[in-house]
C-alpha positions, 0 to 999 in steps of 0.5 A, spaced: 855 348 485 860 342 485 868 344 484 874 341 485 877 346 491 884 346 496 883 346 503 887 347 509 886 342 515 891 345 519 897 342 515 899 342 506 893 343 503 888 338 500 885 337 493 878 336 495 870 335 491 864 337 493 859 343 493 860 350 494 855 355 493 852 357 486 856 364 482 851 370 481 852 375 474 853 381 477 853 387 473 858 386 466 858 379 468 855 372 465 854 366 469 857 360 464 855 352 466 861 349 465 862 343 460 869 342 460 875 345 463 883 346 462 888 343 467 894 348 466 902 348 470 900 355 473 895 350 477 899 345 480 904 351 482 898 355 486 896 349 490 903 348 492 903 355 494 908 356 489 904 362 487 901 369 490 894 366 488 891 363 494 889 368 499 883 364 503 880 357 503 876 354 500 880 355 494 877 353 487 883 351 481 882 353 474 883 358 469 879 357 463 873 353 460 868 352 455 860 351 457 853 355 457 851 361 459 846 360 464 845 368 467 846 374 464 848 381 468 845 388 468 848 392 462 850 385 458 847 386 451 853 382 446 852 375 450 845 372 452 843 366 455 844 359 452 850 362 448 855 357 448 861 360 449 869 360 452 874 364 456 880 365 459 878 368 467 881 374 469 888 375 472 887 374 479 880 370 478 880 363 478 875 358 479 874 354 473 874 346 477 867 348 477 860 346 474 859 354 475 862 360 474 861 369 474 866 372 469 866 379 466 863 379 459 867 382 455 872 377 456 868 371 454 868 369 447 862 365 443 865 358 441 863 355 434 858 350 433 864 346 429 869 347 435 867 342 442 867 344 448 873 340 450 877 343 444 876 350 446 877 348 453 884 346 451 885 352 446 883 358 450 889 360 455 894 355 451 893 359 445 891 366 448 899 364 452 902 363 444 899 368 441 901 373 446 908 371 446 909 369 438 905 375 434 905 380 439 911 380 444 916 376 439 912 379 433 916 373 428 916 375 422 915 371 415 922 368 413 925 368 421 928 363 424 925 360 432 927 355 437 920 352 441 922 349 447 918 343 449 914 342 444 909 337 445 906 342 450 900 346 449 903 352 449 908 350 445 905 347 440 900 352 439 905 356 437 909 351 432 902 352 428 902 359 429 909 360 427 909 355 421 903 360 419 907 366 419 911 363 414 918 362 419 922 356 420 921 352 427 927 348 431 923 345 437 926 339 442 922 334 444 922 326 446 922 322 441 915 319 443 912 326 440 916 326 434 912 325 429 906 329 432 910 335 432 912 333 423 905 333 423 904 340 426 909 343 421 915 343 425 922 343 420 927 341 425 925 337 431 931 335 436 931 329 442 933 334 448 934 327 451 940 325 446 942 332 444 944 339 447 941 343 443 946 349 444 952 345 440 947 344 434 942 350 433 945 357 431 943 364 429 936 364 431 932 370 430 928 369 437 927 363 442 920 361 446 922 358 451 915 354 455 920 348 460 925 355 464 929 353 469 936 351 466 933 350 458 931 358 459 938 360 461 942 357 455 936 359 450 940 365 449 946 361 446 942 360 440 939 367 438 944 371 433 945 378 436 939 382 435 935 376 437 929 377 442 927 372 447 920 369 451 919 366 456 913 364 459 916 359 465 921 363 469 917 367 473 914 374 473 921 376 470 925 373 464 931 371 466 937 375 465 941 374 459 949 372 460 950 377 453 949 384 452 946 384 444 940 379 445 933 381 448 929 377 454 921 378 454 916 376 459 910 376 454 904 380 458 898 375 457 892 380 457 884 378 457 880 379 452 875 378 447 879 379 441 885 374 442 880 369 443 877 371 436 884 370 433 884 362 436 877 361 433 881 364 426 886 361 426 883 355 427 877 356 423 882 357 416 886 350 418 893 354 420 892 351 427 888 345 431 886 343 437 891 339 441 890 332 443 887 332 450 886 327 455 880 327 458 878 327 467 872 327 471 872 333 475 872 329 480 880 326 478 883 333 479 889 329 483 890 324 478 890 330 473 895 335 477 900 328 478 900 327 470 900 335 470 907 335 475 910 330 471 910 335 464 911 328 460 904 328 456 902 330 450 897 336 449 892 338 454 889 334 459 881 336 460 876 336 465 870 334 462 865 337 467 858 335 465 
């Protein structure tokens, strides 16, 4: 199996390519040749140590794909071997950089003939994250008021199309570059965080989701009117504590499972969401993927386009 991995050599590691053994469908599991595979913040952040996930080395990146079932494990009846299919690894699995993956098949979901890999690849973990985040950790509702920040993301903008479709009003901030693209998602009002600090002019907000962290994350509660609620996806395993007393911070739990992955296919089956654009790379390009990831100015999703 060809993946792109870290290795130690006695010093920082190394993003490398090359060959590991192939996966085996244990039982409850399927063996998935993958087709196309999602780069995600969370990956640049496990290489640089930033997180508790690396334990031994080599080290395979990656946390959700699309591909072809190749082999299926005792007790599987609901997945079979050819069916194409796309998932978000469980948490604490990784291993999507690769031509080949074991996964737990109840946490795979089939792929629509009309969505491509490379689409459900892009929408797997971003949409499971908004989804989690927006219908079941903020529970927005129809007439509400939302501030997303950085909007132009995958995430994000995931969760404009999703908010729009609960009937809210959505403030999101972005460069000016991505102003049009986020008009043509359904965004209401969209601010030029280069230019404009949005605590002076967005007020009363049912709920905040906060995708950038940092500082932004902080100065998010400045906008929400007593009783808001706010998520954060950026801050850590924790949300950051408000500075008020009358608002709500959340760290929205983003559980595997089939049935939210059945909610992206609705969602974007009946048109409420699209898939976001992707910039594609060869596995082989993982550095340069990681690069244009670390520097969160791009649009969309970046892709591996395995096979």
């Amino acid at each position: 199996m060809k993946a792109a991995f870290i290795e130690r050599h006695g010093g920082p590691e190394v993003l490398k390519f090359g060959e590991m053994l192939d996966p085996v469908a244990a039982s409850g599991e399927v063996v998935v040749d993958i087709v196309a595979a999602s780069v995600n913040g969370a990956d640049w952040k496990v290489r640089e140590g930033k997180s508790g996930q690396l334990s031994k080395f080599p080290y395979i990146l990656g946390r959700d794909f699309s591909g072809v079932v190749s082999a299926v494990g005792e007790g599987v009846r609901d997945i079979g071997i050819g069916d194409e299919v796309f998932a978000v690894c469980d948490v604490g699995q990784e291993g999507a950089y690769a031509e080949k993956i074991a996964i737990k098949a109840a946490i795979v979901a089939k792929k629509p003939d009309r969505l491509s890999h490379v689409d459900a690849a892009a929408l797997a973990l971003a949409g499971l994250t908004a989804i989690c985040a927006i219908e079941d950790t903020l529970k927005l509702q129809a007439g509400e008021t939302i501030l997303i920040q950085g909007g132009a993301g995958g995430v994000a903008s995931f969760a404009i199309q999703l908010a729009k479709h609960l009937g809210a009003r959505v403030i999101t901030t972005a460069s000016v570059s991505n102003h049009d693209y986020l008009r043509k998602i359904g965004a209401d009002e969209i601010i030029d965080y280069n230019a404009v600090d949005f605590t002076k002019i967005v007020r009363d907000c049912d709920a905040v989701f906060d995708t950038v962290g940092g500082d932004v994350a902080q100065r998010s509660f400045t906008v929400l009117k007593p009783g808001g609620r706010a998520a954060f996806i950026a801050s850590g395993a924790q949300a950051p504590k408000p500075d008020r007393s009358d608002v709500i911070a959340l760290r929205p739990s983003v559980g595997r499972d089939r049935p939210h992955l059945e909610r992206i296919v609705a969602l974007v089956a009946s048109g409420a969401v699209r898939p976001p654009e992707a910039t594609r790379y060869r596995l082989s390009e993982a550095v340069a993927a990681h690069r244009v990831s670390e520097s969160r100015h791009f649009r969309g999703k970046l892709v591996f386009l395995v096979r």
